[in-house]
C-alpha positions as CSV (number, residue, x, y, z in Angstrom):
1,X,46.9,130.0,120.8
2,X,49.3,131.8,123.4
3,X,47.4,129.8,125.8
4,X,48.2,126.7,124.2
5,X,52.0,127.3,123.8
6,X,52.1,128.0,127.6
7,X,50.9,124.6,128.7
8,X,53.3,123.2,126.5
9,X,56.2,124.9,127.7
10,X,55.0,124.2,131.4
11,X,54.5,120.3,130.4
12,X,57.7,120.4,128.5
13,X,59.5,121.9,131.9
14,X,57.9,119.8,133.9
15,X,58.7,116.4,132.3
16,X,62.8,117.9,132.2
17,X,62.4,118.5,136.3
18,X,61.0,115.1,136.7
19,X,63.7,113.7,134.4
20,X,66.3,115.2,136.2
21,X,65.1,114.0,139.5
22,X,64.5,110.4,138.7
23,X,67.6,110.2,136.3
24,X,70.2,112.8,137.9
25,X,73.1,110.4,136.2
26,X,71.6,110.4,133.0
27,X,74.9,111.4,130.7
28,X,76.5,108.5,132.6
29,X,73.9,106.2,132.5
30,X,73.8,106.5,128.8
31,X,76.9,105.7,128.3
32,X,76.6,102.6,130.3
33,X,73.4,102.1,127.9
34,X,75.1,102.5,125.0
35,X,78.5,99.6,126.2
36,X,75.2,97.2,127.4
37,X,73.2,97.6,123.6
38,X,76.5,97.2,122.0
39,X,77.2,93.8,123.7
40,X,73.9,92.8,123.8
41,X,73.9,93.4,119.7
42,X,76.9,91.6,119.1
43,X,76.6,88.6,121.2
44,X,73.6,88.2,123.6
45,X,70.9,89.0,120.5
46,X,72.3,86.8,118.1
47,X,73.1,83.8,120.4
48,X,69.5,84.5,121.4
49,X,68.0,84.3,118.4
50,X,70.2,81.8,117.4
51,X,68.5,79.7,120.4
52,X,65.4,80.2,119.6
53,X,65.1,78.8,116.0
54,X,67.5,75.9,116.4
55,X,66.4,74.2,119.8
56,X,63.4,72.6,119.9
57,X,60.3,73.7,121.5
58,X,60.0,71.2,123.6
59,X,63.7,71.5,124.4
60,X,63.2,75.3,125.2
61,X,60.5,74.7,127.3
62,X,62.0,72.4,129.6
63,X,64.5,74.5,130.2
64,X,62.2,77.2,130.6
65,X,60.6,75.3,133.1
66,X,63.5,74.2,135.3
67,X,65.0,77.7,135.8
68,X,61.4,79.1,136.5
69,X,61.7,76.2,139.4
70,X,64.9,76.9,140.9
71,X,63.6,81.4,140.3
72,X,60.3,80.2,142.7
73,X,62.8,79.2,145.5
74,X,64.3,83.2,145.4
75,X,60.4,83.8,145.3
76,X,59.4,82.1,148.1
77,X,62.1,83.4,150.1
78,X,60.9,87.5,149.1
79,X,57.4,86.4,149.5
80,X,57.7,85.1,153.4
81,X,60.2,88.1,154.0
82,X,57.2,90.2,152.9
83,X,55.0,88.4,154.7
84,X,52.7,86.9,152.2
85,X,51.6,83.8,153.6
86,X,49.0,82.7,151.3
87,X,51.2,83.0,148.2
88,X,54.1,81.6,150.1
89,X,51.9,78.1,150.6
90,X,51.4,78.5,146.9
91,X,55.0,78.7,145.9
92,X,56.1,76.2,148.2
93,X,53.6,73.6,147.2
94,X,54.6,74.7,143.4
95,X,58.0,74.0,144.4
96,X,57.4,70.5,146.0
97,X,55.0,70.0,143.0
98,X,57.5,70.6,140.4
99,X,60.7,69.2,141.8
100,X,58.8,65.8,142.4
101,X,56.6,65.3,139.9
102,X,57.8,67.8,137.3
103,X,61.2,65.9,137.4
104,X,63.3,68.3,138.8
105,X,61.0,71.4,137.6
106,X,61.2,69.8,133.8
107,X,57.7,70.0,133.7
108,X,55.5,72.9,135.2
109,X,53.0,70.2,136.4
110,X,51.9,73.1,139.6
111,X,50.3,75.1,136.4
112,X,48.5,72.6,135.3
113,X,47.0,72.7,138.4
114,X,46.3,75.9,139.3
115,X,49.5,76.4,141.3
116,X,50.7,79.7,140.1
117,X,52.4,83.0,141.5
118,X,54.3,86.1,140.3
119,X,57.8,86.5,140.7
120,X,59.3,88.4,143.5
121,X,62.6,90.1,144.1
122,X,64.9,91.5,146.9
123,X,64.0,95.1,145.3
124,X,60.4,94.6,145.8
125,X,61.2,93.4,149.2
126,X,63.0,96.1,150.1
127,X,59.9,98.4,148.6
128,X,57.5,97.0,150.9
129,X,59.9,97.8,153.9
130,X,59.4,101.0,153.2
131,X,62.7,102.0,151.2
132,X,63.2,104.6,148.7
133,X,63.8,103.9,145.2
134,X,66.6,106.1,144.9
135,X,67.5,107.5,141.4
136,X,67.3,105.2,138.2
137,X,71.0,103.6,137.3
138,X,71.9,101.8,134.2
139,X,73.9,98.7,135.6
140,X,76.9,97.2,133.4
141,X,75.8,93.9,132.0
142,X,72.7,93.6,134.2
143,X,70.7,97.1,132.7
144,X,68.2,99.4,133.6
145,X,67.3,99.7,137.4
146,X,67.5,101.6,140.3
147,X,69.8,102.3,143.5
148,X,67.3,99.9,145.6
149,X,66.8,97.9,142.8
150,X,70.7,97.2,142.0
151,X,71.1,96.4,146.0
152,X,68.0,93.6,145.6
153,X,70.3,92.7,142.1
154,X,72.9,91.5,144.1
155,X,71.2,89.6,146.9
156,X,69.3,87.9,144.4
157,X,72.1,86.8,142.3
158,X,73.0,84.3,145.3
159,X,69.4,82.8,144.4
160,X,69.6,78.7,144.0
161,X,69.8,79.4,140.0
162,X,73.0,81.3,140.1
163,X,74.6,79.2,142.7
164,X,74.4,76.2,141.2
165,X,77.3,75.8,138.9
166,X,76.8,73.6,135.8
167,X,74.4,71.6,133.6
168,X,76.6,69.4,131.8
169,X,78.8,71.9,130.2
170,X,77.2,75.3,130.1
171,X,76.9,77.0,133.6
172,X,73.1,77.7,134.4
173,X,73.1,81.5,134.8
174,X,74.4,81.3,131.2
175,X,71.6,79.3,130.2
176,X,69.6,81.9,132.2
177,X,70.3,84.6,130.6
178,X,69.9,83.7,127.3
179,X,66.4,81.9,128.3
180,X,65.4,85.4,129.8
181,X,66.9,87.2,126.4
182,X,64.4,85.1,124.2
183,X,61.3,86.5,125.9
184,X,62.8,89.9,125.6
185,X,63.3,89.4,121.7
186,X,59.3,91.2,120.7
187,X,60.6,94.4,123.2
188,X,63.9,94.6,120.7
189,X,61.9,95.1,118.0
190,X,59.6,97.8,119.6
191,X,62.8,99.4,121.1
192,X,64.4,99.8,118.0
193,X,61.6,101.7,115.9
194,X,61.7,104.2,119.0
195,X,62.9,107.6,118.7
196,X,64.8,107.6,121.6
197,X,65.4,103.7,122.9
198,X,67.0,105.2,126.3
199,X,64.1,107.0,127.7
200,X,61.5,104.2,125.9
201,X,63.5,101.6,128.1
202,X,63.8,103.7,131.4
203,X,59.8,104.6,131.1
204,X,59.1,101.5,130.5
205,X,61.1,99.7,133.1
206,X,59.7,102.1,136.3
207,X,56.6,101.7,135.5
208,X,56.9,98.0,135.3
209,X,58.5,97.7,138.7
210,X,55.7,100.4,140.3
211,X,53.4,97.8,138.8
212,X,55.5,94.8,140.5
213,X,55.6,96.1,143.7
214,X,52.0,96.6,143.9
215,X,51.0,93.6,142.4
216,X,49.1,95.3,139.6
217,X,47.0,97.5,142.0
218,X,48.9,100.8,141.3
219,X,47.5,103.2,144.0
220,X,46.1,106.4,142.4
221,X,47.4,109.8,143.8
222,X,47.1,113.3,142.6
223,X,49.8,113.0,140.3
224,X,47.9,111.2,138.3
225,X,45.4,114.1,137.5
């Protein structure tokens, strides 16, 4: 019994030291949390959801499809400045693919066949050049991430889908960001039932980026016994 107490106080100490190392501004960062959930509550959920059951499908999906396009051009970019020639061809001849026959990147014709590649970022980028992740930060507006992660944030935000200004009437990184709030509409619902919604999404969000910037080959180490 004693035994079994002591291993939980020594896991319950270590998980606070690790805490406190990877989230050293946590009282701040929750506060930031709490301005992002309550706009994101009051405006980017409903418009969201809103978005999803009145346009149609097809409608969506196009749209999908053409901001995916112009995303593979800040792709490409990460992918030859981490030197990944193979999937750089890829994306390239996804590009040419899509603009051309896709219409513009209407229609993800590349996928259809077998043209496909992950997504890549400045912050995975600077990963492979060796650079620290720095401490986790909750960014205003933009959310969870990290010092390295918030510097790739802002390099990519002068990617082709947030330079170009409008589609009709409705700029495209508007148009982005609710596109990208849809798919994050099932991880609401999850983050709600959770006991604690800050530490499920700061969990959640460095293991997804270790998994990104190994490509889903997560290196085992020690640690992890």
């Amino acid at each position: 019994m004693i035994k079994r107490v002591l291993i939980s106080l020594l896991l319950a100490f270590n998980l606070s030291v690790n805490a406190e190392e990877i989230d050293p501004f946590e009282e701040t960062n929750r506060s930031i949390y709490e301005f992002n959930e309550s706009l994101d509550s009051n405006v980017l959920e409903p418009v969201s959801r809103a978005y999803k059951n009145n346009m149609p499908e097809a409608a969506q999906k196009g749209i999908g499809n053409f901001l995916d396009n112009l995303g593979d051009v800040s792709t490409l970019a990460n992918q030859i400045l981490q030197f990944k020639p193979i999937e750089s061809a890829e994306t390239l001849a996804r590009i040419l693919v899509n603009t051309t026959i896709g219409l513009g990147g209407l229609f993800d014709v590349a996928s259809d066949m077998g043209l496909v590649t992950e997504d890549e970022d400045f912050g995975q980028t600077m990963a492979v050049w060796g650079v620290e992740q720095g401490p986790y930060v909750v960014l205003p507006l933009l959310g969870p991430s990290t010092v390295r992660d918030g510097i790739g944030t802002y390099v990519d935000l002068t990617s082709p889908a947030n330079m170009v200004d409008e589609i009709g009437e409705v700029g495209v990184s508007v148009i982005n960001v609710v596109d990208k709030r849809v798919d994050l509409l099932p991880i609401t619902d999850i983050l709600d039932q959770s006991d604690d919604p800050y530490i499920t999404m700061r969990s959640s969000y460095l293991q997804k980026r270790n998994n990104d910037i190994y490509d889903g080959n997560v290196p085992v180490t020690d640690d992890d016994f």
